[in-house]
PyMOL commands that place a pseudoatom at each C-alpha (Angstrom):
pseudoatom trace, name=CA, resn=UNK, resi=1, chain=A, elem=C, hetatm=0, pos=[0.000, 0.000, 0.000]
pseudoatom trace, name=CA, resn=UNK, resi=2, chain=A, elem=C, hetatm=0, pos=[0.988, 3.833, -1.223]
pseudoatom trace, name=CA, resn=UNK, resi=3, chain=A, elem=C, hetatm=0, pos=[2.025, 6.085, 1.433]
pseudoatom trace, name=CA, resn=UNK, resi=4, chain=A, elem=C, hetatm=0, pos=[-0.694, 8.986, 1.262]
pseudoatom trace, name=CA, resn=UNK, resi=5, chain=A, elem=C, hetatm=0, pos=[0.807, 12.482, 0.080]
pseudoatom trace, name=CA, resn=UNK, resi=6, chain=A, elem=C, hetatm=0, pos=[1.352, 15.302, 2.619]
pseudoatom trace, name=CA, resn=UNK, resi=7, chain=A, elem=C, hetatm=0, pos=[-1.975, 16.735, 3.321]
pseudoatom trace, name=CA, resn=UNK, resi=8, chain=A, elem=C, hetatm=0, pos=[-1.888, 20.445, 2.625]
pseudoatom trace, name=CA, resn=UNK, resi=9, chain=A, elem=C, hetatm=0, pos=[-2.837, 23.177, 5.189]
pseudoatom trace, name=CA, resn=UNK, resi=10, chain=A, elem=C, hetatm=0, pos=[-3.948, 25.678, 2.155]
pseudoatom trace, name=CA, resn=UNK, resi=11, chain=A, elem=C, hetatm=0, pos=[-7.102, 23.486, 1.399]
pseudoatom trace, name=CA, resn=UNK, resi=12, chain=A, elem=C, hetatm=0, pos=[-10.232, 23.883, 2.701]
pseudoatom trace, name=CA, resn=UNK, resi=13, chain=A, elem=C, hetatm=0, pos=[-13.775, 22.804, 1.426]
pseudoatom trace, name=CA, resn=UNK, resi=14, chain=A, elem=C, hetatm=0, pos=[-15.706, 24.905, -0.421]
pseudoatom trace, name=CA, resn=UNK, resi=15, chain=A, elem=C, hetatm=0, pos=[-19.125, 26.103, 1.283]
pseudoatom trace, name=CA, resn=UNK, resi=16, chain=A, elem=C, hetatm=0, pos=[-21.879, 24.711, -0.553]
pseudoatom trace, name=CA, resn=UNK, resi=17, chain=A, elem=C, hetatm=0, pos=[-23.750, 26.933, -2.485]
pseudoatom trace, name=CA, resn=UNK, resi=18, chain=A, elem=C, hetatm=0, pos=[-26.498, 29.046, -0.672]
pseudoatom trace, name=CA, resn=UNK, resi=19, chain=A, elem=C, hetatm=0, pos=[-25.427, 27.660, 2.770]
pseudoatom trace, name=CA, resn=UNK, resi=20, chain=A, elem=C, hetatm=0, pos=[-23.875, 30.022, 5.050]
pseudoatom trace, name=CA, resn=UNK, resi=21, chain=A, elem=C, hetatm=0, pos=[-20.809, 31.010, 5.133]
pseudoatom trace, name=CA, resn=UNK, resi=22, chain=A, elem=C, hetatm=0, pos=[-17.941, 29.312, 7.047]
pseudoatom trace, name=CA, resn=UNK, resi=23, chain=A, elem=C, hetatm=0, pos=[-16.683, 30.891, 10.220]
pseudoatom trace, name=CA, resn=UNK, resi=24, chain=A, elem=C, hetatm=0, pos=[-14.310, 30.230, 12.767]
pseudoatom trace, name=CA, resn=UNK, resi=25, chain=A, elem=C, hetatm=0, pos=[-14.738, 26.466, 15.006]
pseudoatom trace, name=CA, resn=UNK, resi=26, chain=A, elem=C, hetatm=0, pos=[-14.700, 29.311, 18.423]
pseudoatom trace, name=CA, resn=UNK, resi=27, chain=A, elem=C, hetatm=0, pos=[-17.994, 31.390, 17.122]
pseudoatom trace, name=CA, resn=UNK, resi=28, chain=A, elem=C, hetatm=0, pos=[-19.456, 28.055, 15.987]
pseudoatom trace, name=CA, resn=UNK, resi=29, chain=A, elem=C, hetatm=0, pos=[-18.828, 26.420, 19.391]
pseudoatom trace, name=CA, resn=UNK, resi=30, chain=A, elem=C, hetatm=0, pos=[-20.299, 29.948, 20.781]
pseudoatom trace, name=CA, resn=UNK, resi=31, chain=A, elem=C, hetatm=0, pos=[-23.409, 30.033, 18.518]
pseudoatom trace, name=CA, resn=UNK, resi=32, chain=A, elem=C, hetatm=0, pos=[-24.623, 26.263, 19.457]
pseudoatom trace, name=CA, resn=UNK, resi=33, chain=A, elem=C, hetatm=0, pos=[-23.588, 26.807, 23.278]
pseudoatom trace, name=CA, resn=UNK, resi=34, chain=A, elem=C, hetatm=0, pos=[-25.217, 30.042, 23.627]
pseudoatom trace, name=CA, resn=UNK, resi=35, chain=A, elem=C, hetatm=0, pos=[-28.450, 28.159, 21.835]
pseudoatom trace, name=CA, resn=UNK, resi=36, chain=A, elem=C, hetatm=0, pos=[-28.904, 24.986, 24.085]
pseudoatom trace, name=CA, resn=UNK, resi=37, chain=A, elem=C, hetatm=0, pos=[-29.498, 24.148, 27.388]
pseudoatom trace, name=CA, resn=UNK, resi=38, chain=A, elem=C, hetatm=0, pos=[-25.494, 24.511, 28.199]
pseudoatom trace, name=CA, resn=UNK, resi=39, chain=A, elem=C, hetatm=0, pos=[-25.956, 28.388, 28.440]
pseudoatom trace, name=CA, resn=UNK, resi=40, chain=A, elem=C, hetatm=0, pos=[-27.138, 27.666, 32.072]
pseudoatom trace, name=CA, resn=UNK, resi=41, chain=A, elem=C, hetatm=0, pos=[-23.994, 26.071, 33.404]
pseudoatom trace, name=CA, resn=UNK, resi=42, chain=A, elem=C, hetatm=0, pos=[-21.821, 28.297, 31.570]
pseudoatom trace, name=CA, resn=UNK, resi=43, chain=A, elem=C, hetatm=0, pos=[-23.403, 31.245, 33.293]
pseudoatom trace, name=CA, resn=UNK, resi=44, chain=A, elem=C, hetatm=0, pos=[-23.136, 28.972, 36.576]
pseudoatom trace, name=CA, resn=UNK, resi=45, chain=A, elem=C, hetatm=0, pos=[-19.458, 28.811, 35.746]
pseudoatom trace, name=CA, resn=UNK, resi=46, chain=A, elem=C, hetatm=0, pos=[-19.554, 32.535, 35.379]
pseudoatom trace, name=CA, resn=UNK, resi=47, chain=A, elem=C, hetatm=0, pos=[-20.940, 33.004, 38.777]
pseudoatom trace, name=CA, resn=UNK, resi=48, chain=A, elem=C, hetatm=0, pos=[-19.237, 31.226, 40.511]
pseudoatom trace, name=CA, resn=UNK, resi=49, chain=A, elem=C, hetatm=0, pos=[-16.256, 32.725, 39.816]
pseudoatom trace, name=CA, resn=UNK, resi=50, chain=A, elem=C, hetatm=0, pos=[-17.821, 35.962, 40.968]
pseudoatom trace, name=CA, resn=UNK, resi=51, chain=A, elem=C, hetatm=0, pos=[-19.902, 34.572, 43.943]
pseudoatom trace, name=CA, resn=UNK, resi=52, chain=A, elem=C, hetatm=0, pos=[-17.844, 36.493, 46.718]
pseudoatom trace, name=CA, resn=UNK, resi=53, chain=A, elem=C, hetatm=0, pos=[-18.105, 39.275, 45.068]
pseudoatom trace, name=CA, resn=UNK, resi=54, chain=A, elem=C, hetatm=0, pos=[-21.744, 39.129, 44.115]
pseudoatom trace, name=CA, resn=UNK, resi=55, chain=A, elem=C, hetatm=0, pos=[-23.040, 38.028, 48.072]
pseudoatom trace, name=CA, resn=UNK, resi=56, chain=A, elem=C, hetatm=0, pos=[-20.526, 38.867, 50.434]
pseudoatom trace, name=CA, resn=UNK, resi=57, chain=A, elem=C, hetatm=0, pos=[-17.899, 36.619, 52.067]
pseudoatom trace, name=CA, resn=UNK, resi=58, chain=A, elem=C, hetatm=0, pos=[-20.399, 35.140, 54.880]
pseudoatom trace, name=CA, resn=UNK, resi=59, chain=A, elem=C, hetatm=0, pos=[-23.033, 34.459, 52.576]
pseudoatom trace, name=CA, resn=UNK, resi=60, chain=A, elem=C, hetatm=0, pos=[-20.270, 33.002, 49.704]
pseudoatom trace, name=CA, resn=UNK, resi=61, chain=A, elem=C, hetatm=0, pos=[-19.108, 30.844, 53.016]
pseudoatom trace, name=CA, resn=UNK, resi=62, chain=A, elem=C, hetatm=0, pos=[-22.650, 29.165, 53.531]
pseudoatom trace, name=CA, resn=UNK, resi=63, chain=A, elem=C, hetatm=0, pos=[-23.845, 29.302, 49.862]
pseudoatom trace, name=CA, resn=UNK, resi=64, chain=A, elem=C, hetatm=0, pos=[-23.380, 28.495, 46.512]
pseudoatom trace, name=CA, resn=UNK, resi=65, chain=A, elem=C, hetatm=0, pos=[-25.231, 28.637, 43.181]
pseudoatom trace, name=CA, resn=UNK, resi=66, chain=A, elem=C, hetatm=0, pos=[-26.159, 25.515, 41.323]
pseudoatom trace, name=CA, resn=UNK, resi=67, chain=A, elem=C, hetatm=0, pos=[-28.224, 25.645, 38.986]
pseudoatom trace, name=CA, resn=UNK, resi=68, chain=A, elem=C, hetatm=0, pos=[-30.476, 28.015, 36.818]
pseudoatom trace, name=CA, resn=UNK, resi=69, chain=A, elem=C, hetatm=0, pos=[-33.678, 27.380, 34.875]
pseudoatom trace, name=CA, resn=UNK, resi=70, chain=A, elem=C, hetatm=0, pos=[-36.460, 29.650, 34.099]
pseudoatom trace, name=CA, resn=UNK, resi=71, chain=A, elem=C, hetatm=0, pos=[-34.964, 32.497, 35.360]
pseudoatom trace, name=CA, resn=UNK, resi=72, chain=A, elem=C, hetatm=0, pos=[-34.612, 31.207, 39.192]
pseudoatom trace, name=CA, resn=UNK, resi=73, chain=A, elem=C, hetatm=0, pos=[-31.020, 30.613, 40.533]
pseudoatom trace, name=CA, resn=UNK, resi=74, chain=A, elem=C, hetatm=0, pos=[-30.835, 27.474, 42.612]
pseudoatom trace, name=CA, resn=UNK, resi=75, chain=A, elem=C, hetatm=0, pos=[-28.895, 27.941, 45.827]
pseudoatom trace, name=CA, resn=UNK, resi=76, chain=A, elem=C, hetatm=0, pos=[-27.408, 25.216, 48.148]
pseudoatom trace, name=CA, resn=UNK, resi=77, chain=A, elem=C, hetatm=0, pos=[-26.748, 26.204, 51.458]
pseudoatom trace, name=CA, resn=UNK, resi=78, chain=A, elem=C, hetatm=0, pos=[-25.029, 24.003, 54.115]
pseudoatom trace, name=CA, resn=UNK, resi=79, chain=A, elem=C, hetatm=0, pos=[-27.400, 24.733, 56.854]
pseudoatom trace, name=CA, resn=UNK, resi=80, chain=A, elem=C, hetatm=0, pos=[-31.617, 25.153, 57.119]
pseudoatom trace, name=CA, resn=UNK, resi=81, chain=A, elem=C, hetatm=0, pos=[-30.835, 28.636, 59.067]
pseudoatom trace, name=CA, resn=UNK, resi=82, chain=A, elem=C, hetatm=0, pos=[-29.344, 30.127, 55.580]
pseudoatom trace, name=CA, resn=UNK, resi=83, chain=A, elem=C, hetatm=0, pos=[-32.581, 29.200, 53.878]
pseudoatom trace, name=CA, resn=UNK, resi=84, chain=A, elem=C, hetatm=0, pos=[-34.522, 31.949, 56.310]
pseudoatom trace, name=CA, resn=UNK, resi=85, chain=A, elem=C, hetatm=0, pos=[-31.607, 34.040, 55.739]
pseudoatom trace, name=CA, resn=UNK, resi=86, chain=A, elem=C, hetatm=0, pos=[-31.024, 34.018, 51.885]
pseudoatom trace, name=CA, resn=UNK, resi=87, chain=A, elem=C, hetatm=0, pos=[-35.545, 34.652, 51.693]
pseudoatom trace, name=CA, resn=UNK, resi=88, chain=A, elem=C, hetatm=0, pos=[-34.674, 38.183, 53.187]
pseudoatom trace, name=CA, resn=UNK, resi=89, chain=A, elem=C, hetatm=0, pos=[-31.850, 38.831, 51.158]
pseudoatom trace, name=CA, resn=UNK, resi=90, chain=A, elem=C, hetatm=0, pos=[-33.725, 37.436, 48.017]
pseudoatom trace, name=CA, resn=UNK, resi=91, chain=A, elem=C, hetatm=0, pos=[-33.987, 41.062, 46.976]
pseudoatom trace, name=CA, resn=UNK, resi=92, chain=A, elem=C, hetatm=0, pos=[-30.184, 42.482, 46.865]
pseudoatom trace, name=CA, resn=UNK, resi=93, chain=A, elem=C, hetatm=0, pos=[-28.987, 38.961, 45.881]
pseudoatom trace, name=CA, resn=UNK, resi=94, chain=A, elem=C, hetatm=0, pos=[-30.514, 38.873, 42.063]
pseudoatom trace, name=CA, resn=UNK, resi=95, chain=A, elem=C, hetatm=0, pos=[-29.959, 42.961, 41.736]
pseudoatom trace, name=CA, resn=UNK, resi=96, chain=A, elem=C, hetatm=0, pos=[-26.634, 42.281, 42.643]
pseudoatom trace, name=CA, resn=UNK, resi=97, chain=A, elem=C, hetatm=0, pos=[-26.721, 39.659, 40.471]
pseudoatom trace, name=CA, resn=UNK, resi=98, chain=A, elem=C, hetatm=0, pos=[-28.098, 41.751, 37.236]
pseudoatom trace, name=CA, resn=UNK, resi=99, chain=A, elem=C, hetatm=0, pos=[-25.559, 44.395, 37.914]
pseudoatom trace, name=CA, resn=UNK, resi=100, chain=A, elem=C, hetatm=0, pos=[-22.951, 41.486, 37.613]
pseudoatom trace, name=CA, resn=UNK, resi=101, chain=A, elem=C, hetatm=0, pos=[-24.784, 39.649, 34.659]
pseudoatom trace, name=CA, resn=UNK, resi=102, chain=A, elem=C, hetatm=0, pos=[-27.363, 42.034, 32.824]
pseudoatom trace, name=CA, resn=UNK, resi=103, chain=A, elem=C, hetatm=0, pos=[-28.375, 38.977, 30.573]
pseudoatom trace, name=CA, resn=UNK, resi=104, chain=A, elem=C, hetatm=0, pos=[-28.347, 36.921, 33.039]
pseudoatom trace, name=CA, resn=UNK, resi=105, chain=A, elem=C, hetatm=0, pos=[-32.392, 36.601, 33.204]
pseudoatom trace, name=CA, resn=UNK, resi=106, chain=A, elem=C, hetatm=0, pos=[-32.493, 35.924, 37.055]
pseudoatom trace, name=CA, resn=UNK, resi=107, chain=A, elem=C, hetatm=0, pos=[-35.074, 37.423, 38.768]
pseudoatom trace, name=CA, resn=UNK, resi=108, chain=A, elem=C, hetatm=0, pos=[-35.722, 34.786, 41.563]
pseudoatom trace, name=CA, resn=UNK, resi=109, chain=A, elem=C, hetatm=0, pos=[-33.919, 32.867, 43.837]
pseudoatom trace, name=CA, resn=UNK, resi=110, chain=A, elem=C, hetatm=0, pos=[-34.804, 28.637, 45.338]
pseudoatom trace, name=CA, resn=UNK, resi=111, chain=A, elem=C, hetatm=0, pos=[-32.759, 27.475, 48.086]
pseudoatom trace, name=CA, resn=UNK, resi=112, chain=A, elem=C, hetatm=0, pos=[-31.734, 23.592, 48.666]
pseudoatom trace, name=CA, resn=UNK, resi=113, chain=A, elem=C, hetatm=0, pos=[-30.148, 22.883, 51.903]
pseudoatom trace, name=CA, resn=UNK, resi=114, chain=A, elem=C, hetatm=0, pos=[-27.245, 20.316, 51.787]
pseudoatom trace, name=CA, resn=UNK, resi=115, chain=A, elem=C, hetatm=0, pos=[-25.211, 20.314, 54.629]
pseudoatom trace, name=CA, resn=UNK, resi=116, chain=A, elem=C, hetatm=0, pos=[-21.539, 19.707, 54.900]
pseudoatom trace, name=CA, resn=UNK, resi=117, chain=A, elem=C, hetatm=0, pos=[-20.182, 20.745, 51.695]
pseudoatom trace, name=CA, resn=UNK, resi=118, chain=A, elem=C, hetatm=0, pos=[-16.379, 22.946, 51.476]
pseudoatom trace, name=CA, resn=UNK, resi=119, chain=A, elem=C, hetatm=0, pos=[-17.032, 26.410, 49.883]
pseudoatom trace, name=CA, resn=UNK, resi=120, chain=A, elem=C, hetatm=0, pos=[-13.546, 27.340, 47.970]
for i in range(1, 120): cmd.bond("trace and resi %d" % i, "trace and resi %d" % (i + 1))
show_as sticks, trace
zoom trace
């Protein structure tokens, strides 16, 4: 059996005619993440990262966000005495959070409780 020539880097395929036009495998990836069900757990990525920030050390200490659907963040706490505490700070939590995230589409909070977990 032949050896198979060198591919070259210079060719691409054409697009096919009418399609759309080719773009770049980043804006792709972007387009389909930003259109599925993904978006949510990039944007819990996303605040994550800026939880301390976004609640205050304390609350960052006893909380963390999980998970967000229909515009409700899901909150675990790691004791039942944060739930009562996070319903009166419901308020400044998700305008904090829409300062942080304008797009973000939060406007209410649910709280789990789930003891015993390390906040980093």
């Amino acid at each position: 059996m032949a050896p198979k020539p060198p591919r070259s880097g210079g060719m691409r395929p054409l697009p096919e005619e009418g399609g759309p036009p080719p773009r770049r495998l980043g804006e792709a990836i972007d387009a389909y993440l930003s259109a599925s069900p993904l978006e949510g757990a990039r944007l819990i990525a996303a605040l994550t990262q800026q939880w301390v920030t976004i609640a205050g050390e304390e609350v960052a200490t006893h909380c963390r966000p999980s998970a967000v659907r229909d515009g409700v963040l899901t909150l675990q706490v790691d004791h039942p005495a944060w739930s009562t505490k996070l319903a009166f700070l419901e308020k400044p939590l998700v305008e904090g959070l829409r300062k942080a995230f304008p797009d973000c589409g939060v406007r209410a909070l649910k709280v789990h409780v789930r003891g015993g977990f390390a906040v980093d």
